[in-house]
VOGUDREN-411452 format. One line per field, with one value per residue (C-alpha): x, y, z. Coordinates in steps of 0.05 Angstrom, whole numbers, plus 5000, padded with zeros to 4 digits. Example, Ala and Ser with C-alpha at 12.3 -4.5 7.8 and 13.67 -1.06 7.14 Angstrom:
BEGIN
xx <- (5246/5273) $
yy <- (4910/4979) $
zz <- (5156/5143) $
END
This chain:
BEGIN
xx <- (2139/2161/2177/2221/2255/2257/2282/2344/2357/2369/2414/2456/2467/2519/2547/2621/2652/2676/2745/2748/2815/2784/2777/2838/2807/2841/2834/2793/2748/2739/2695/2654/2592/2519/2457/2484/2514/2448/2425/2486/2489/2419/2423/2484/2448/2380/2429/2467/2405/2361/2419/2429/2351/2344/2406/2385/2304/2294/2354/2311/2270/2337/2371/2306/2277/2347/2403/2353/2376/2315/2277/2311/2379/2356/2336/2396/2433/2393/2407/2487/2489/2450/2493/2550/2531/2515/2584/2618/2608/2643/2715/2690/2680/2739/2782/2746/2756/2823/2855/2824/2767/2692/2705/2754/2719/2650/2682/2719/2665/2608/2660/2667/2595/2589/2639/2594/2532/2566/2581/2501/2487/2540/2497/2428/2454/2503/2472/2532/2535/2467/2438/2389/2313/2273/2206/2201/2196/2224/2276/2307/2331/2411/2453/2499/2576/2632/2643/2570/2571/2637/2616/2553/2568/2630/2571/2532/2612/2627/2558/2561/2627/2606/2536/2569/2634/2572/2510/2531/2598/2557/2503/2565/2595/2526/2525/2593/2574/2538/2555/2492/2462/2388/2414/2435/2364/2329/2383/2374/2291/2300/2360/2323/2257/2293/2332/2265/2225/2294/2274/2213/2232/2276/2223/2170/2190/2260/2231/2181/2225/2265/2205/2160/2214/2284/2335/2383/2345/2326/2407/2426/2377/2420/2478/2454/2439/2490/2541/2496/2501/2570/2574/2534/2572/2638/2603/2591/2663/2676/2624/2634/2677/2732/2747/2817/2828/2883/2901/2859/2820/2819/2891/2879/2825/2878/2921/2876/2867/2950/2965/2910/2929/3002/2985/2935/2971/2973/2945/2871/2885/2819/2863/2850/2931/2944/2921/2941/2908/2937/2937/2885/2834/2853/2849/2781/2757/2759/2743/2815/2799/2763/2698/2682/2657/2702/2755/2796/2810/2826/2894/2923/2902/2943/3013/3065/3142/3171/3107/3121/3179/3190/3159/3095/3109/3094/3160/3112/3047/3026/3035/2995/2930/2899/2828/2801/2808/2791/2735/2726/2732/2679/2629/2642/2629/2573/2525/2553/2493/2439/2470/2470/2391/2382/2405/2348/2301/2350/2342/2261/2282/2317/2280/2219/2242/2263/2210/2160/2184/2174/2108/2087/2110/2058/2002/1957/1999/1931/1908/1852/1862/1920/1975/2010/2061/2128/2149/2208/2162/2120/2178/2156/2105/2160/2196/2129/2102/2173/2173/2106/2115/2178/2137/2079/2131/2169/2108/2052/2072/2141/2110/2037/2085/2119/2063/2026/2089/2136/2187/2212/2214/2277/2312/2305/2232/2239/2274/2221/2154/2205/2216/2141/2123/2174/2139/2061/2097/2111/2048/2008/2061/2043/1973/1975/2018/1975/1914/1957/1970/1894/1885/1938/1915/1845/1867/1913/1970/2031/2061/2057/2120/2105/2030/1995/1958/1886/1901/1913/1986/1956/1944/2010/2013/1992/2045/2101/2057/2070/2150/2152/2128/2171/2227/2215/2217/2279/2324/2336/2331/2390/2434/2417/2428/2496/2523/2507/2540/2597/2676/2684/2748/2694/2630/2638/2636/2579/2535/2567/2543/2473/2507/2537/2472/2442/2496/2497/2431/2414/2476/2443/2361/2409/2426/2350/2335/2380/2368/2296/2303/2345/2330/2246/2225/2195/2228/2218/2227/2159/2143/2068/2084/2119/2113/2133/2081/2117/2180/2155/2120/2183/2209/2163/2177/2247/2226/2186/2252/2299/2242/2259/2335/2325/2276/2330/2391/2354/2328/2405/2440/2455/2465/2532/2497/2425/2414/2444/2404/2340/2347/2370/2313/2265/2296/2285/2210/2196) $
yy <- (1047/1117/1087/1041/1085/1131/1078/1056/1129/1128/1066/1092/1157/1124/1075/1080/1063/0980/0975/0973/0963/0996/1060/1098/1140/1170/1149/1203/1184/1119/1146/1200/1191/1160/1201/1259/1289/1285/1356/1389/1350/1374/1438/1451/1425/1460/1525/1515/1488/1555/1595/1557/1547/1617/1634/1578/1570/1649/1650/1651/1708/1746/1740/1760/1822/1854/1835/1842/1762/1724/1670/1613/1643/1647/1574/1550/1585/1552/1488/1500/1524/1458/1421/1452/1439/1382/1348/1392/1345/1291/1326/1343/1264/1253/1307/1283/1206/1209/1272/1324/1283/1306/1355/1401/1405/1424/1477/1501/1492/1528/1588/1598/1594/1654/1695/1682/1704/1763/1784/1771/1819/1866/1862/1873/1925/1965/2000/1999/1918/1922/1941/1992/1965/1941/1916/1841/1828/1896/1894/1953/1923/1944/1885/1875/1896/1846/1874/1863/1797/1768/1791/1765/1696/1701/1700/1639/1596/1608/1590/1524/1501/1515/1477/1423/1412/1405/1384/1307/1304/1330/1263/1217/1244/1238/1167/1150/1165/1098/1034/0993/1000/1002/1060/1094/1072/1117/1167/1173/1190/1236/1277/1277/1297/1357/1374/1382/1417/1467/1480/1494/1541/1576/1566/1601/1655/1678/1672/1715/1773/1771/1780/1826/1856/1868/1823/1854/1835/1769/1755/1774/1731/1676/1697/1695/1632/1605/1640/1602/1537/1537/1565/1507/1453/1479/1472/1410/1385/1351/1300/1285/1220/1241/1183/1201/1189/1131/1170/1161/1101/1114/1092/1033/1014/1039/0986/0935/0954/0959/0899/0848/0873/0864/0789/0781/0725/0690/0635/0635/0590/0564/0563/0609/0604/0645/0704/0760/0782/0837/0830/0877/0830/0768/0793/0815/0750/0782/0737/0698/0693/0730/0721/0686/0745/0793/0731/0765/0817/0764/0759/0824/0796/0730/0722/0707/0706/0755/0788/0794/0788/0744/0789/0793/0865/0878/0886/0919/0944/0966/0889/0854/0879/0850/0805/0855/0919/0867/0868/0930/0946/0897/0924/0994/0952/0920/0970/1022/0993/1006/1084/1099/1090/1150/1203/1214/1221/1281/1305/1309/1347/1400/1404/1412/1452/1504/1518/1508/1574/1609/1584/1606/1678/1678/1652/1686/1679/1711/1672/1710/1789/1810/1750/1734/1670/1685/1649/1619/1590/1546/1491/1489/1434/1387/1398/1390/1331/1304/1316/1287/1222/1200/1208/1158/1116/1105/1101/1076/1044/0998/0972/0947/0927/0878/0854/0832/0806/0793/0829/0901/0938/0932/0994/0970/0965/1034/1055/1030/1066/1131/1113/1102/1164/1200/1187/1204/1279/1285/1263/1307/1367/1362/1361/1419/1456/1441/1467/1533/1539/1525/1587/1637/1620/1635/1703/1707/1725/1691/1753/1790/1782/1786/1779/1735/1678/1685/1606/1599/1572/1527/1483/1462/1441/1363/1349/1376/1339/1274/1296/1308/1233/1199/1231/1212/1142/1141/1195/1172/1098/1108/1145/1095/1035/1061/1072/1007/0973/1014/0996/1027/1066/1097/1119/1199/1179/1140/1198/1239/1187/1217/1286/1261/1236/1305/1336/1298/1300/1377/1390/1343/1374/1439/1405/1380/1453/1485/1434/1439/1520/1507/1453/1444/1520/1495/1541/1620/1672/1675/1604/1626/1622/1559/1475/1472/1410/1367/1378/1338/1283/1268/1263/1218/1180/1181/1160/1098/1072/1091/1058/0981/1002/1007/0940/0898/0922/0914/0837/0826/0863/0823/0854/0848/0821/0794/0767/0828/0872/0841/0835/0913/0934/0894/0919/0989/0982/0939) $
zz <- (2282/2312/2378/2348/2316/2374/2408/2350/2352/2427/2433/2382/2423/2457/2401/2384/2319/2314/2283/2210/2172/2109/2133/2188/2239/2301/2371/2393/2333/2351/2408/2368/2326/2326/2335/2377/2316/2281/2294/2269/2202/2188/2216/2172/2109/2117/2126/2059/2020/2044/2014/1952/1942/1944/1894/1841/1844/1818/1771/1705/1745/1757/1694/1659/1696/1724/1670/1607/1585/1529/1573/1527/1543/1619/1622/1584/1637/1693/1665/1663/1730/1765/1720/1746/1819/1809/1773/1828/1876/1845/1848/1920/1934/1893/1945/2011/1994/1965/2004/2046/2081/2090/2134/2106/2045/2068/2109/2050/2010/2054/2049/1984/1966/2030/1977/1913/1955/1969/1902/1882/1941/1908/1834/1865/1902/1860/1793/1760/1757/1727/1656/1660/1671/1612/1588/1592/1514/1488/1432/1462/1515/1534/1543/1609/1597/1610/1678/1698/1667/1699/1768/1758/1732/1785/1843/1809/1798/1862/1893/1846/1873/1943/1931/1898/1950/2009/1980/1974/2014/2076/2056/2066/2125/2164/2144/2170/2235/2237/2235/2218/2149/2181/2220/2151/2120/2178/2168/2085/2100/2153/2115/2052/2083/2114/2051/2018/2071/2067/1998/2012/2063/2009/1948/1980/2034/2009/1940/1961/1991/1923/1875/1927/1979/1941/1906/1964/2014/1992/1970/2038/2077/2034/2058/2131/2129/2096/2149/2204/2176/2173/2248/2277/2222/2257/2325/2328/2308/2380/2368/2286/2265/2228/2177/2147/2077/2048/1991/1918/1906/1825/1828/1858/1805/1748/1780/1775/1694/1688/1725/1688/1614/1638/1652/1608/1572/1640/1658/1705/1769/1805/1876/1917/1951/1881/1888/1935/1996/2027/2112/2130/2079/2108/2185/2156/2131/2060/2001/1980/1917/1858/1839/1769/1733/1686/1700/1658/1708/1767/1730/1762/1834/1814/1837/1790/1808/1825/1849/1923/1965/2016/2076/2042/2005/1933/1892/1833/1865/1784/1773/1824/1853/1921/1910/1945/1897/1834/1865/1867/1813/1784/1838/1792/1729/1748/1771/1713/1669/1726/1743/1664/1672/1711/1676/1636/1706/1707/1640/1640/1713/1674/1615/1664/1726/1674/1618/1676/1698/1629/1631/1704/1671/1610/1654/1710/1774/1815/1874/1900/1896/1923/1920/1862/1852/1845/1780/1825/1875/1826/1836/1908/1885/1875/1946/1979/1941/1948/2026/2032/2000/2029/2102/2065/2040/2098/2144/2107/2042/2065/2120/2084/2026/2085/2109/2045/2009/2072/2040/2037/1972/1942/1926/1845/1858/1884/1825/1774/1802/1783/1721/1715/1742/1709/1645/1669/1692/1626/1586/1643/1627/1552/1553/1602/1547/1497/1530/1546/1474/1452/1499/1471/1407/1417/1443/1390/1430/1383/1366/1436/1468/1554/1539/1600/1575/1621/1642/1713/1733/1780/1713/1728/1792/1773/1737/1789/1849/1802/1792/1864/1874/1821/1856/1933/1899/1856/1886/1960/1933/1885/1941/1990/1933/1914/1989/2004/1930/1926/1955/2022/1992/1954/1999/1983/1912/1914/1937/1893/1833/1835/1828/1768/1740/1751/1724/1660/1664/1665/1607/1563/1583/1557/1497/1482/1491/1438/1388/1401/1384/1331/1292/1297/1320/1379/1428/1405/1456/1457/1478/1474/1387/1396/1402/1479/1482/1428/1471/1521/1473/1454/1530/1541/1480/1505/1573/1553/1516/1580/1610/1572/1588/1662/1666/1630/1669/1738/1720/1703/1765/1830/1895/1926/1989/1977/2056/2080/2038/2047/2126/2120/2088/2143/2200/2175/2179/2225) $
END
């Protein structure tokens, strides 16, 4: 299987781009491309996601030992900021698609999360942008100024707008480089595999300068990197395909909305010579006429008089739509349902990637006599488990799949075993609490604030290995699902869906949080006199329910192209 796709990679070294009316490129685009600009795209992300890993994975760490913030405020914070970068790159799509294209705004981008690195560099190195040191746990702890607190939280914006302009534009603009979806199958695994073993980088060795080296040192090493993955994104500009943007797509869906309650006393005609097919669809061999679902949207693609002129032009383009955005817009519609599913996978993420940490800091961190794990680093089990699996799924497990069903896994199949084991991280992170608490109790260590637990942290490296699993299942299959469903108008923001998901995700594991502190007493600061363990009975509760939501809106959902799917996902392991 690695010859083959050493040899798909090398034919497509010199492939050039066929024509395609949806999309306007340039003529000197038309000749750019393929699998020579390969290197740079992942060059340019492991860059950005070593600086961002570094920034984000030891936030709680940060906030708690050098600007004197509770561990509850710390991983509220942590949640906010992944939320933020990751609903960020949904206004990035929404820019690249609609005005700017890829390009520009992971340039722009990839700059202005340089600037917010530098200001992090400025707060670990500067004393006067820093409280004075305190205890972990001490009530006497002096709390930042506003001046320390705006140019600290200035750093983290600006490094969540850069992360979220790049981290899912740059996912869309390698895959337009290619033309062939099983091309974009072999690209999806091989990005994602890098983007993990990137974090891993970050999770582990810059991680490790922070907690054992200096913050400065550890910020700047961000900063380098981030200043080198722009360099060699800029670099390889000669060989990317620009695809220039045709102005917003959400207007053209608004259209369709307008234009069918304007006619929706109008009259549904069966003939296909009644609706409107604009000439760039009909060179294309577009459908002429609307599907039968939501028929009562095929009204704005039906012509009434009046309509359209005599040379073919629209005389009221909020009046009538072509068959081709209806459809469109049901595409949207349609798979709605199936993205709504997700968001929870998100929520456990944030709920987990975040109290994990306050856990790692009440346990024994020892392994052997002289190394300790940085708190930060205990994520690392995610990236790696992650990064492992998708090179057993996509050499071992799709292929004997194949060949005892003759059939690929579909990406909803995909989607499922992370739901599963979505649910088995949680019972596993539970019981792992519980025993944790057993332990503190014994010791009677409620009412010590900072006191370590004598459990070793490596009690909670199951139930990341199993997160890290559910993941390489259900997070490339959903990016990979939705650029292959969604309108070409739309491809940036189809990427940028699963940033949405997070993002909704990690506000609402922010939520859970806060009403879990609030409302049962769960959550003290001192999580080690606290209910952290029914927290995640309830996820899982939660999670079995999502669970019957997700089974009952993949049975219903239909591909937009079954064939084309199917043979897709064959060629891709064969």
């Amino acid at each position: 299987m690695v010859a083959t796709q050493s040899q798909q990679l090398n034919s497509n070294l010199e492939g050039t781009i066929s024509g395609d009316s949806e999309v306007q490129m340039s003529v000197s685009s038309s000749e750019r491309g393929g699998w020579i600009t390969f290197p740079f795209i992942i060059a340019t992300m492991s860059g950005l996601t070593l600086a961002s890993g570094g920034v984000m994975a030891n936030l709680i760490v940060y906030l708690i030992g050098e600007f004197n913030v509770k561990s509850i405020d710390a991983a509220q914070i942590y949640n906010v900021v992944h939320g933020c970068t990751s609903l960020f790159p949904v206004i990035g799509a929404i820019i690249a698609d609609s005005f700017l294209g890829c390009f520009s705004v992971i340039s722009f981008s990839s700059f202005i999360s340089l600037l917010g690195m530098v200001l992090l560099v400025l707060t670990a190195t500067l004393d006067s942008l820093r409280p004075p040191p305190c205890e972990i746990g001490s009530i006497l702890c002096t709390t930042p100024s506003k001046i320390q607190f705006a140019v600290l939280y200035a750093g983290i914006a600006l490094v969540s707008i850069g992360v979220g302009g790049t981290r899912y534009t740059i996912t869309t603009m390698g895959a337009n480089q290619f033309d062939d979806s099983g091309n974009h199958a072999i690209f999806f695994n091989w990005f994602f595999f890098a983007m993990y073993t990137s974090s891993v980088v970050s999770l582990t060795a810059i991680v490790y300068v922070e907690d054992n080296v200096s913050w400065t040192m550890g910020f700047v090493l961000c900063a380098a990197v981030n200043v080198i993955g722009l360099a060699i994104f800029l670099l390889g500009n000669r060989y990317y395909r620009h695809i220039k943007p045709k102005g917003s797509p959400f207007s053209d869906l608004a259209r369709v909305f307008i234009a069918a309650i304007r006619k929706r006393k109008v009259f549904v005609s069966s003939r296909s010579e009644d609706y409107y097919n604009d000439h760039d669809e009909m060179e294309r061999m577009m459908p002429t006429a609307p599907t039968k679902s939501f028929k009562c949207l095929n009204r704005a693609a039906l012509k009434t008089e009046k309509d359209v002129q005599l040379d073919g032009t629209i005389t009221k383009s909020w009046r009538l739509c072509s068959v081709q955005q209806v459809e469109d817009l049901k595409t949207l519609i349609r798979i709605f349902p199936l993205w709504s599913t997700g968001i929870f996978l998100w929520t456990t993420m944030g709920v987990q990637g975040s109290l994990v940490i306050l856990q790692t800091l009440t346990m024994d961190r020892h392994i052997g006599p002289h190394f300790k794990i940085p708190p930060g680093s205990i994520l690392v089990t995610v990236f790696i488990s992650t990064s492992f699996s998708l090179a057993l799924i996509d050499r071992f497990l799709c292929p004997t799949w194949q060949k005892l069903t003759h059939r690929s896994p579909t990406p909803l199949q995909r989607l499922g075993l992370g739901h599963v084991l979505c649910v088995i991280s949680m019972v596993v992170s539970a019981l792992v609490e519980s025993k944790r608490l057993d332990i503190a109790q014994a010791h009677q260590l409620q009412d010590q604030p900072g006191s370590t637990v004598p459990m070793l942290a490596l009690w909670l490296l199951p139930q990341l290995v199993i997160a890290g699993i559910g993941e390489a299942f259900h997070f490339p299959g959903q990016v990979a699902l939705y650029y292959q469903e969604f309108p070409v108008s739309l491809r940036s923001m189809a990427t940028a869906m699963i940033a949405m998901i997070a993002g909704i995700g990690f506000y609402l594991s922010t939520a859970i949080i806060d009403l879990a502190r609030k409302v049962t007493g769960w959550l003290p600061d001192n999580i080690n006199n606290g209910r952290l363990d029914n927290v995640y009975w309830m996820l899982v509760v939660v999670g079995v329910l999502n669970f019957g939501y997700y089974l009952v809106c993949a049975r219903s959902y239909k591909y937009t192209s079954v064939e084309k799917v199917e043979d897709d996902n064959s060629s891709s392991y064969k």
